[in-house]
N, C-alpha and C positions, 0 to 999 in steps of 0.2 A: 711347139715342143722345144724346151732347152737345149744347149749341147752338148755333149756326150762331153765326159771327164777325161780330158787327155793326162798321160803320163809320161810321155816322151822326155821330158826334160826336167825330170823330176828323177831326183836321187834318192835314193833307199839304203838306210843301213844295215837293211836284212834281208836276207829273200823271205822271212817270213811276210815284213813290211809291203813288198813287191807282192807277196801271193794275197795278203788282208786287200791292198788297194784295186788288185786286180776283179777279185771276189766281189766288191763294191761296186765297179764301174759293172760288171753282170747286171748285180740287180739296178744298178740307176736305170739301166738302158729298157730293160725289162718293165719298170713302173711310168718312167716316163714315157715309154712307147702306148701304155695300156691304161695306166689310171691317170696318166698327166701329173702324175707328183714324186717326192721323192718314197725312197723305199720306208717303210716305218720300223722303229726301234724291234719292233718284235722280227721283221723278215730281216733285217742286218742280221739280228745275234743268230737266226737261226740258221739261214741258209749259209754265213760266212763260217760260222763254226764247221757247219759239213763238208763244207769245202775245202776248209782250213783242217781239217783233221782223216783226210785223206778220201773223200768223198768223190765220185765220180760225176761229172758236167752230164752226159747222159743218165745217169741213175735221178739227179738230181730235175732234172726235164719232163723222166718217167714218172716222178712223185708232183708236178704242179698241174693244176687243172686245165683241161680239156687234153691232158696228157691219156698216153696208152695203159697209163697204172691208177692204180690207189695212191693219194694222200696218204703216208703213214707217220701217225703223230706220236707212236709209242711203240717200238720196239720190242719183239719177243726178248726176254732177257734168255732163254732157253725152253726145254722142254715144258710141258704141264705139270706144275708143281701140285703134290698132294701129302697130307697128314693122314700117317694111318700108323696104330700101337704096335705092327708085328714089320713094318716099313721104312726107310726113310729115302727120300729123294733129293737130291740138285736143285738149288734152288737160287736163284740171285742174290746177291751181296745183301744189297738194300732190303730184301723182306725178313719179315722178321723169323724169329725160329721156329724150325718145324712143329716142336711142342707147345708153342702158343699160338692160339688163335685172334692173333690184333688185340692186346688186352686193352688196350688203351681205346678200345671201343668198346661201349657199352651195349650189349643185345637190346634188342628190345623186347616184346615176350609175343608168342604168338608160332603157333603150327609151324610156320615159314622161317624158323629163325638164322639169321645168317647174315654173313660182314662182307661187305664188295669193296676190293682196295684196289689203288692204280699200279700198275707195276710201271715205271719207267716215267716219264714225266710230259705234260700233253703239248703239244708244239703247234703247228699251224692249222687253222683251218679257213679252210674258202667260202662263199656263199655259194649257196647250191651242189656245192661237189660233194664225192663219198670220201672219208675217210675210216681210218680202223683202228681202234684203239686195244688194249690186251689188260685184262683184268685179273686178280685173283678172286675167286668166290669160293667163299669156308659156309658148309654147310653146320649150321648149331642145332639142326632139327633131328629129327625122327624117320624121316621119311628119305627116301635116293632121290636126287634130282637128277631123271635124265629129258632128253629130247628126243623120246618113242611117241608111238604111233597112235596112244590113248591117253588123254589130259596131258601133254610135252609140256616139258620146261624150255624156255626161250632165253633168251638175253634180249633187252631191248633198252627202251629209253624215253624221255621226257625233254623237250627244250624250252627253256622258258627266257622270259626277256627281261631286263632290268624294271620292270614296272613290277615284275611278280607273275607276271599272267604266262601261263601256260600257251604257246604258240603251236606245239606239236606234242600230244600225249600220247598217242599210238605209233613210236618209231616202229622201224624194218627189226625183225625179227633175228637172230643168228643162234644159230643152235649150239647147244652146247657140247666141246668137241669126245666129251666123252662123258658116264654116269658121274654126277659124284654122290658119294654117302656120306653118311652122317660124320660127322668128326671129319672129313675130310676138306681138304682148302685145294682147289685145280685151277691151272690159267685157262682164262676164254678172250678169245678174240672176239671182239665186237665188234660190227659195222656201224657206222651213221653216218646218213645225210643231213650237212647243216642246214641251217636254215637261208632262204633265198635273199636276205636280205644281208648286209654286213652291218656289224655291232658289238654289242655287250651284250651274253648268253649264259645261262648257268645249264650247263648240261646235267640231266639226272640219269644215271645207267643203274638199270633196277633188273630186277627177274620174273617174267608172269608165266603163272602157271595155267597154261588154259583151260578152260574152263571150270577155272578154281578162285582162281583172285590176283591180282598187282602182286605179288611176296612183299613189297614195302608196308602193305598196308596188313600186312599180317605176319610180323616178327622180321622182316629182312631189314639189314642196315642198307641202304643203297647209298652209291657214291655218286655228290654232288661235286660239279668241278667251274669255276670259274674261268669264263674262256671269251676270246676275243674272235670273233669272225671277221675274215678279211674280204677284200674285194676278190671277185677271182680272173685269172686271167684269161683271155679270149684267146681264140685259135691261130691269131696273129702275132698274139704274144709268145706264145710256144716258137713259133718260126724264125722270131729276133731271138730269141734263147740259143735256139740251134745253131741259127747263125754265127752268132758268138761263140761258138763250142772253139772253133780254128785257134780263137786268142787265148786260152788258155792252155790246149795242147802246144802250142807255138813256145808259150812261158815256161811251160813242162819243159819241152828239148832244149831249150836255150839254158836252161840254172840246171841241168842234170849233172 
């Protein structure tokens, strides 16, 4: 194993500087302890930002695998956003307006018809771990889509690999947190398990109506997402995280 990034003698013109470099030697210590290499462009920008933007060292230990929590790759932006003519609700900056339904997606035609969009943008994910990701789903049909107790609606999903090929088509199931109808658009949180291996993955989060059919293959837009699976970290790795927690409370009281 390499050696650990000293800072001792190193001068910084910011404490922002101080706090980016310290954020860094974290995850060096953390990849080099468990993958043997350096941290990769995607865990720099991600974990330094949270860090860097007011992020808690325990929160952040809670979210990486074999951790006490969920991976969370996307952020509720608030409540369950819905579209209804006598209604309106709160709804994140980024989505679009209440009175449009994603125009810029084109339905497709079919009983099930409906547009699945990301809310919030997809950030890391491990091999083998759960993560959770938060969706909008606008229903363009006829029919209520809920998750009762005779033919449910679900929320699920597809993983597939850079070849094309389908590796997992029956994901974990998550219910939907409340009805929606017709003309209406509501957030869902989604669970998945990635896949056990690390790679290049095009996740599909679609909707099946049991005992009815896939919703993509009959009128539903489902959202594909291009995504990177990482290595994930082992129980030892979590414990040098921990460890480390001392040095950055330490940097906290010292620039306060």
């Amino acid at each position: 194993m390499t050696q650990p990034i000293k800072h001792n003698n190193v001068k910084y013109g910011s404490l922002e500087e101080l706090k980016l470099a310290h954020a860094k030697t974290l995850l060096h210590h953390a990849c080099q302890a468990q993958f043997k290499r350096e941290p990769t462009s995607n865990e720099i920008s991600y974990w330094c930002q949270f860090l860097l933007n007011g992020g808690n060292l325990h929160e952040m230990l809670k979210r990486l695998p074999d951790g006490p929590g969920e991976i969370v790759i996307a952020q509720p932006s608030g409540a369950s956003a819905s579209v209804q003519n006598a209604e309106t609700t709160s709804e994140p900056d980024h989505v679009v307006a209440p009175d449009k339904l994603s125009p810029e997606v084109k339905p497709k035609t079919g009983a099930h018809q409906g547009v699945i969009t990301l809310v919030g943008n997809a950030g890391l994910l491990y091999a083998g771990r759960p993560a959770k990701l938060y969706v909008l789903v606008e229903n363009l049909s006829a029919i209520t889509w809920v998750s009762g107790q005779i033919q449910p609606v679900f929320a699920c999903y597809h993983w597939i690999d850079k070849t094309g090929n389908v590796i997992i088509y029956d994901g974990i199931r998550s219910r939907l947190p409340e009805a929606i109808e017709p003309a209406v658009r509501k957030q869902v949180p989604v669970s998945v398990i990635a896949p056990p291996i690390a790679g290049e993955y095009t996740l599909e989060i679609t909707l099946v109506h049991e005992g009815v059919t896939w919703m993509e293959d009959d009128g539903l837009t489902s959202l594909r997402l291009e995504l990177t699976v990482d290595p994930s970290l082992s129980e030892s790795g979590l414990k040098i995280m921990k460890e480390l927690q001392w040095a950055k409370e330490s940097a906290a009281e010292k620039f306060k």
